[in-house]
Kinemage of the C-alpha trace (Angstrom):
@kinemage 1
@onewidth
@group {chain A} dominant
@subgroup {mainchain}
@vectorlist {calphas} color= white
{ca unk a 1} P 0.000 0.000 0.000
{ca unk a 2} L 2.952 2.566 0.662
{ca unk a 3} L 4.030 2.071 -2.913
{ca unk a 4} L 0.593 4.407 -3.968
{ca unk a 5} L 1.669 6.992 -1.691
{ca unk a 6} L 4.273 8.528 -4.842
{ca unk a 7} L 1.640 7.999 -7.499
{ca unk a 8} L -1.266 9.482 -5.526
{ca unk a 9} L 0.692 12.714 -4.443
{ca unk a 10} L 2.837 13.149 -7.556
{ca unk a 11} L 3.246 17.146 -6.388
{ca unk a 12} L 4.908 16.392 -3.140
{ca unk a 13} L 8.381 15.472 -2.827
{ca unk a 14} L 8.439 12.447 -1.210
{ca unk a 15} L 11.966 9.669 -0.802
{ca unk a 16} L 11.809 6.160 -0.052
{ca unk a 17} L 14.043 4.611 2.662
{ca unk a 18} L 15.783 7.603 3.089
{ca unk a 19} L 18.733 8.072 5.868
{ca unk a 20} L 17.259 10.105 8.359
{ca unk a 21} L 20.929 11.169 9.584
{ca unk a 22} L 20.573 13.945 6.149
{ca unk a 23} L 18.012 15.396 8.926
{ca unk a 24} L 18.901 15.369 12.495
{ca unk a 25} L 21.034 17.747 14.829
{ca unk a 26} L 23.090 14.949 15.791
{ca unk a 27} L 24.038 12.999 12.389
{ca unk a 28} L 22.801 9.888 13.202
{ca unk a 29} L 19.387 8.072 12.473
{ca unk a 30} L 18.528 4.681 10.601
{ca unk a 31} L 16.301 4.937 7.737
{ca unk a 32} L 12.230 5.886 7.184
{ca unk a 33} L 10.322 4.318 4.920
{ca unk a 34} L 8.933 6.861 3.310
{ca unk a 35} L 10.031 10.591 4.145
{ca unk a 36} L 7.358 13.432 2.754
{ca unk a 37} L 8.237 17.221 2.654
{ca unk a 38} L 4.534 19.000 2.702
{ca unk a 39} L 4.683 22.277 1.843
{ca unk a 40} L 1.302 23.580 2.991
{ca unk a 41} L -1.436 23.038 5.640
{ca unk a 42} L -3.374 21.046 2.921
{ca unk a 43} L -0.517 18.401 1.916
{ca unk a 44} L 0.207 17.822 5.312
{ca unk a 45} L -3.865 17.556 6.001
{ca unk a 46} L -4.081 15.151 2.614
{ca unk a 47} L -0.729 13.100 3.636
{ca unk a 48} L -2.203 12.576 7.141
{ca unk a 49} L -5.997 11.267 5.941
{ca unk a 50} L -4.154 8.461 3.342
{ca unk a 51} L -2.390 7.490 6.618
{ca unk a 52} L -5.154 7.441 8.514
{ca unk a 53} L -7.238 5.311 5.831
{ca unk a 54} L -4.265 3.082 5.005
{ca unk a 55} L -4.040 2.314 8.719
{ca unk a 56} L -0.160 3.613 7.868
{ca unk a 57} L 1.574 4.769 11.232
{ca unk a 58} L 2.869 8.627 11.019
{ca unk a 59} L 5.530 10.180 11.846
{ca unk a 60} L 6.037 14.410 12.580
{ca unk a 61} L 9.468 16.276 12.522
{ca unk a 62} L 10.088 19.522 12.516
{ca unk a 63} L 13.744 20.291 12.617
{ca unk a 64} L 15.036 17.304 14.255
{ca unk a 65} L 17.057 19.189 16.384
{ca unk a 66} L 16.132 17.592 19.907
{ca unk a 67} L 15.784 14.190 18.575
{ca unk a 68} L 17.306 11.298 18.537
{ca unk a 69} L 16.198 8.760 15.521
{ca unk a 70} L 17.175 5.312 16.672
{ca unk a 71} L 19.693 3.405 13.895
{ca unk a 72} L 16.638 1.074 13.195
{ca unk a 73} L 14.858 4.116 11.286
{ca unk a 74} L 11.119 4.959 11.133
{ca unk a 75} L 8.744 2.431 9.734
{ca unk a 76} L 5.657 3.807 7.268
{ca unk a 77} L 5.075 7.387 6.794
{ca unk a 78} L 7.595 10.574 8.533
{ca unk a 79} L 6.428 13.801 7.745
{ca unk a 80} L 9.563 16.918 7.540
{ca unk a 81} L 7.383 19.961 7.786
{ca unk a 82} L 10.676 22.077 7.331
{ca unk a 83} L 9.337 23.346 4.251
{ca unk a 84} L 5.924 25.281 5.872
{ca unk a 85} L 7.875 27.960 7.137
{ca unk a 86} L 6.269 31.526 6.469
{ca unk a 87} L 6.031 33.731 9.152
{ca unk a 88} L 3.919 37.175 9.365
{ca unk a 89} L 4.553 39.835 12.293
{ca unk a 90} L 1.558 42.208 12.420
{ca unk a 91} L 0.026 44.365 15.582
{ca unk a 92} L 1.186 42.416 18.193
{ca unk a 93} L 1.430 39.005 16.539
{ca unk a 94} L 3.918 36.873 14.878
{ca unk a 95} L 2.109 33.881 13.013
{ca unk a 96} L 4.593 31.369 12.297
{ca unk a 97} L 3.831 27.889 10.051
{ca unk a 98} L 5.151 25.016 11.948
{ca unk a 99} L 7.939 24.182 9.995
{ca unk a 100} L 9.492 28.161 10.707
{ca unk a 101} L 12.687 28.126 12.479
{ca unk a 102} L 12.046 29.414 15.818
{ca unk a 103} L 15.570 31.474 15.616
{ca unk a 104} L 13.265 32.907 12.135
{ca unk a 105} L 10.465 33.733 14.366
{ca unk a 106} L 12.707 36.040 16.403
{ca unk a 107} L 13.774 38.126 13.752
{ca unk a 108} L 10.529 38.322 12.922
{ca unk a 109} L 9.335 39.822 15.649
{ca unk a 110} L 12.774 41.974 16.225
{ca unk a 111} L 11.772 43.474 12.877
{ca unk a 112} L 8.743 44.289 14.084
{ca unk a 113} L 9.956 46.024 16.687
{ca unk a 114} L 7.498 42.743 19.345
{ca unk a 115} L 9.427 41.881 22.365
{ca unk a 116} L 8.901 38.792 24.231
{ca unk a 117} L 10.550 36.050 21.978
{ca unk a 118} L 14.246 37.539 22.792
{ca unk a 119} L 14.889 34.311 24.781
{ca unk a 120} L 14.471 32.245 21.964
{ca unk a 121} L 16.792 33.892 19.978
{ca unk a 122} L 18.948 30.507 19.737
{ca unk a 123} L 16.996 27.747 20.065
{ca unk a 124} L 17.729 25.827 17.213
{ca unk a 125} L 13.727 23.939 16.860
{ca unk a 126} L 10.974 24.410 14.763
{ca unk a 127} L 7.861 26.536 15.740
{ca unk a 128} L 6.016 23.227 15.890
{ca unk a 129} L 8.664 21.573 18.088
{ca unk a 130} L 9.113 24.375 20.551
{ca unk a 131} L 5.137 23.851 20.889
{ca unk a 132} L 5.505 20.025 21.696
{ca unk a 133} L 7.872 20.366 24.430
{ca unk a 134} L 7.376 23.860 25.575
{ca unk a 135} L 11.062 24.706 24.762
{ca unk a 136} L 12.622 27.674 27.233
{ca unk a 137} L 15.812 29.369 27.629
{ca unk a 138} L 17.232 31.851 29.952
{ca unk a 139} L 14.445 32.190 31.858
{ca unk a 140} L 11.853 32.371 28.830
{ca unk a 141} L 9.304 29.387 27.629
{ca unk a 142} L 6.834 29.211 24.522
{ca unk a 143} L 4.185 28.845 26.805
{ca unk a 144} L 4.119 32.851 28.188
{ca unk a 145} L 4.014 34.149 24.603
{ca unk a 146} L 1.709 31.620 22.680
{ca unk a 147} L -1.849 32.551 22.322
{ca unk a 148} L -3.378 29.809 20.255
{ca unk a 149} L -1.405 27.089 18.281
{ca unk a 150} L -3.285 25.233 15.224
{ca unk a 151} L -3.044 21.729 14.822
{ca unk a 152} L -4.473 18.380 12.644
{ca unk a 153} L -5.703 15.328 14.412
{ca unk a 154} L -4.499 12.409 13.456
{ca unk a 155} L -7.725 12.058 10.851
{ca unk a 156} L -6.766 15.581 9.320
{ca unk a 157} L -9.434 17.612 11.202
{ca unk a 158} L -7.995 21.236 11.655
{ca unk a 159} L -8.397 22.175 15.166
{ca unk a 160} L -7.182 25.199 17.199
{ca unk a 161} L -6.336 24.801 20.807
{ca unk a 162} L -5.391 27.751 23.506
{ca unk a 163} L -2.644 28.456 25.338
{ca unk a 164} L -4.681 26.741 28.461
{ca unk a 165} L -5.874 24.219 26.412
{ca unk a 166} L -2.173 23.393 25.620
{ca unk a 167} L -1.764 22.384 29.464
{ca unk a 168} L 1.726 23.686 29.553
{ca unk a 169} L 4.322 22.322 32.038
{ca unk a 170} L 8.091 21.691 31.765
{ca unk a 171} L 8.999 20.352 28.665
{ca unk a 172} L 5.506 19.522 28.032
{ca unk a 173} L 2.751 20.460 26.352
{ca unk a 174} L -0.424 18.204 25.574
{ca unk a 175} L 0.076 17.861 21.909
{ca unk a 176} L 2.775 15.173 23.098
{ca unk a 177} L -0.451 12.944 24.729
{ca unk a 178} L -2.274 12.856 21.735
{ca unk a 179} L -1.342 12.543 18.002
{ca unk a 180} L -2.043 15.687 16.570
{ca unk a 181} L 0.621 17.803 14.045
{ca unk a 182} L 0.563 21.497 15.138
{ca unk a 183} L 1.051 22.979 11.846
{ca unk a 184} L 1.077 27.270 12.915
{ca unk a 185} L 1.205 28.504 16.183
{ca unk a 186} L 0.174 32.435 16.946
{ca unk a 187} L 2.665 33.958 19.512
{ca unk a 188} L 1.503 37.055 21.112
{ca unk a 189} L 3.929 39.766 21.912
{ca unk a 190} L 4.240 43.333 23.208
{ca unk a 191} L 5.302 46.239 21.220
{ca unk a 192} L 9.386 47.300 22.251
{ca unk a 193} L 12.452 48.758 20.902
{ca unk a 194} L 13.938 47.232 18.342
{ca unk a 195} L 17.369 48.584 19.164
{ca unk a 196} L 17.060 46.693 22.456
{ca unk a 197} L 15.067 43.708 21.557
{ca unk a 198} L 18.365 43.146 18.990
{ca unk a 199} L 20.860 43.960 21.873
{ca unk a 200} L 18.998 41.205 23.980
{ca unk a 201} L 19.201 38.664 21.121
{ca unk a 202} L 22.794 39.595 20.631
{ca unk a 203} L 23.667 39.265 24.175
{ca unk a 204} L 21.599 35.615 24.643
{ca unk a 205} L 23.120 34.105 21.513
{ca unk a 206} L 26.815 35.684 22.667
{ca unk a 207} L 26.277 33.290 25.951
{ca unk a 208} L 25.059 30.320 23.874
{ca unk a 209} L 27.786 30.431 21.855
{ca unk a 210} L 30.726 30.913 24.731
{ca unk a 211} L 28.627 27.793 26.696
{ca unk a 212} L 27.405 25.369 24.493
{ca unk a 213} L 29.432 23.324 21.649
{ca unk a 214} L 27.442 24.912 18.820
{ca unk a 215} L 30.364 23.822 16.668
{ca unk a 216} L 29.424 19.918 16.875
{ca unk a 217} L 26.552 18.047 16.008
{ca unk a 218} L 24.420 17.345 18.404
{ca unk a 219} L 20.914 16.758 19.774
{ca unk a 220} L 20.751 20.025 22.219
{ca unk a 221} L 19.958 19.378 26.334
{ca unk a 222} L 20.201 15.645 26.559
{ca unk a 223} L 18.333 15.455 30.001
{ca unk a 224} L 16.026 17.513 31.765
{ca unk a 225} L 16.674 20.116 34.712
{ca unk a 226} L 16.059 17.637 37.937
{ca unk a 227} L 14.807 19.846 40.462
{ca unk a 228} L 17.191 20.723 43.083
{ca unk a 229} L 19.505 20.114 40.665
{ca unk a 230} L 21.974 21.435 37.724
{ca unk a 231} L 22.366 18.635 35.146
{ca unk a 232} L 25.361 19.842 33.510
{ca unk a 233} L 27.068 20.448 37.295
{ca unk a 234} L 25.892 17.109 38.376
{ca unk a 235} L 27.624 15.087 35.195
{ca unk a 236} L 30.794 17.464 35.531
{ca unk a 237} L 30.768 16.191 39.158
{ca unk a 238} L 30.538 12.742 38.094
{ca unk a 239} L 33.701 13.160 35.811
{ca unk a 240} L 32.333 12.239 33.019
{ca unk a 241} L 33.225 15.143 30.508
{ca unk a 242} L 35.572 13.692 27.592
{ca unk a 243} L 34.456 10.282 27.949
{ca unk a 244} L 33.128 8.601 24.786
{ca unk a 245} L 31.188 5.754 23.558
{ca unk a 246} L 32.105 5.096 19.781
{ca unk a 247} L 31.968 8.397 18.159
{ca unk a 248} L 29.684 10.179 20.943
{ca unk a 249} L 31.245 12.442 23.698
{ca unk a 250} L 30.336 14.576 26.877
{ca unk a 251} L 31.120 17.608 25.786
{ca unk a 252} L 34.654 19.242 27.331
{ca unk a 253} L 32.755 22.865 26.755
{ca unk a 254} L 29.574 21.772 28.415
{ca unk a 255} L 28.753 18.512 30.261
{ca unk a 256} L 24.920 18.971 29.452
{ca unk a 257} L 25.170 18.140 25.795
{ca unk a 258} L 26.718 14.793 24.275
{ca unk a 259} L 28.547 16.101 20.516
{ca unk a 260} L 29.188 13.691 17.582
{ca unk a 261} L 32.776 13.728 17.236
{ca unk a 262} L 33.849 10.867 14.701
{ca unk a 263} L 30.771 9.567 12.789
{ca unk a 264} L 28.457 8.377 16.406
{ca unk a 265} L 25.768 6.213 15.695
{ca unk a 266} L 22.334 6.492 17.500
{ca unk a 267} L 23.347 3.500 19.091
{ca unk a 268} L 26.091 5.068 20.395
{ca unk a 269} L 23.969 7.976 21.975
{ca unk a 270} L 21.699 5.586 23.673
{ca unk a 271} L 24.597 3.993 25.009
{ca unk a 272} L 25.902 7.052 26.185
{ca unk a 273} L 22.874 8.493 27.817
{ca unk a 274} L 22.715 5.555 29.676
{ca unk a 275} L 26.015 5.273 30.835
{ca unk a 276} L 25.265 8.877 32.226
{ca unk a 277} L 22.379 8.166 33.690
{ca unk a 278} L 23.863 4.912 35.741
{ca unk a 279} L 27.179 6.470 36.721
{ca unk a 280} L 25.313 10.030 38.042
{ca unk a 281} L 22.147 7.719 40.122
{ca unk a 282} L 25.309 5.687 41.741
{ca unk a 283} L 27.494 8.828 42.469
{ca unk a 284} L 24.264 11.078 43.830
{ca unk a 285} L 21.256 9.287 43.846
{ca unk a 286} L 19.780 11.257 41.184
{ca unk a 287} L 17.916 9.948 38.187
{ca unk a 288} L 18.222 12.125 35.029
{ca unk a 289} L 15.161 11.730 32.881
{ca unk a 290} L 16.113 12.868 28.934
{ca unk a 291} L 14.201 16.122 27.677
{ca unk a 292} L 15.788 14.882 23.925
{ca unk a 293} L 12.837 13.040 22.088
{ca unk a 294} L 13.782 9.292 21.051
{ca unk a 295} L 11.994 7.758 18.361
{ca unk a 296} L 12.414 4.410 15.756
{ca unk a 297} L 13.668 1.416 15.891
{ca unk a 298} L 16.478 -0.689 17.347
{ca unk a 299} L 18.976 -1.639 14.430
């Protein structure tokens, strides 16, 4: 039945058991099935009802950048929304398509001289990831600037939830409980100085850069913030920067973010993240849960 999906959507660009590691932050990633690149609200509603009737499991990525894509790959149908990525800033709005870097959004609304986005100014996700897991920085989350985020069910009904309906926490947002695709999200934002809405975003990305490895691939904040806690100070503690598993490494530059140094599997990664995970429980009693999404199969 997947062999109809090219023929019946001859205007979207779709590959066949492509290497998913073209895609992801970190490099690594077996192969999907089938890999479709909708560039509209109505391919990705069309795409999802063939699923849906085909009984064809689905799978949504944005920009992979928080992700880890197991060496297995993805069986049936993955859906890159990279390429629905307009954004419009107007009164106090910036409407951004799903697909829309989030680092894109900013500008946006820097441009428009909107302030409240400044702490996203790095975050290297898609508008429809940062929804998923309510991504923050520097004291900032999606969740104090989004007004209403549209999304398709898993039938292709367009739906629009609110920011309450969204059920924000850390990391967390309910469009990770139920199988729905946000495909635009409406952020709303206060009128400010562009002069010092650019300053901010200067300043933010300045401390990304002089913290984080930004020169390796990698999947972002492995593990989230355990409260109490500081994840990064608690693996530094543990003495496990520089220590590799194949090609994967703690990072030397910041112990919070595992960097593909010589050509790491996602088998590696996993391997890693547990090794991590034991060795920081044994040494402090702490279990680090991962913020980074994990999806596929085993190899």
């Amino acid at each position: 039945m997947m062999q109809d999906v090219l023929a019946t959507f001859p205007a979207i660009e779709i590959k066949k058991d492509e290497s998913l590691s073209h895609y992801t932050n970190t490099k690594t990633g077996g192969p999907a099935d089938y890999v479709a690149f909708p560039k509209s609200i109505s391919e990705t509603k069309a795409l999802l009802e063939y699923a849906d009737a085909q009984q064809i499991p689905v799978t949504v990525i944005g920009n992979a950048s928080n992700l880890i894509v197991k060496d297995g790959g993805i069986r049936g149908l993955t859906l890159i929304l990279t390429k629905m990525n307009q954004i419009h800033a107007s009164d106090h709005q910036v409407v951004a398509e799903a697909g829309a870097a989030l680092i894109d959004a900013t500008k946006a609304a820097c441009h428009a001289s909107l302030t409240g986005l400044e702490f996203a100014a790095g975050i290297p996700g898609s508008v429809g990831g940062a929804i998923f897991m309510n991504a923050g920085a520097y004291g900032g989350e999606i969740s104090e600037v989004v007004a209403e985020v549209t999304v398709l069910t898993a039938d292709g009904q367009l739906k629009t939830l609110s920011n309450e309906a969204l059920d924000f926490g850390y990391r967390h947002s309910t469009v990770q409980d139920y199988h729905d695709t946000v495909v635009s999200a409406t952020f709303k934002l206060k009128s400010g100085d562009q002069t010092k809405i650019q300053a901010r975003m200067d300043e933010l990305n300045f401390l990304r850069a002089s913290k984080q490895p930004l020169e390796w691939p990698s999947c972002g904040s492995v593990f989230k913030r355990p409260t109490g806690y500081f994840t990064g100070k608690l693996i530094h503690d543990a003495g496990l920067q520089g220590t590799r598993v194949g090609g994967a490494e703690v990072s030397k530059k910041h112990a919070g973010f595992i960097i593909n140094v010589d050509h790491a599997t996602a088998t590696d990664y996993m391997e890693m993240i547990h090794h991590i995970q034991t060795v920081v429980f044994e040494k402090f009693g702490v279990h680090l849960e991962t913020e980074v999404r994990i999806i596929g199969e085993d190899a």
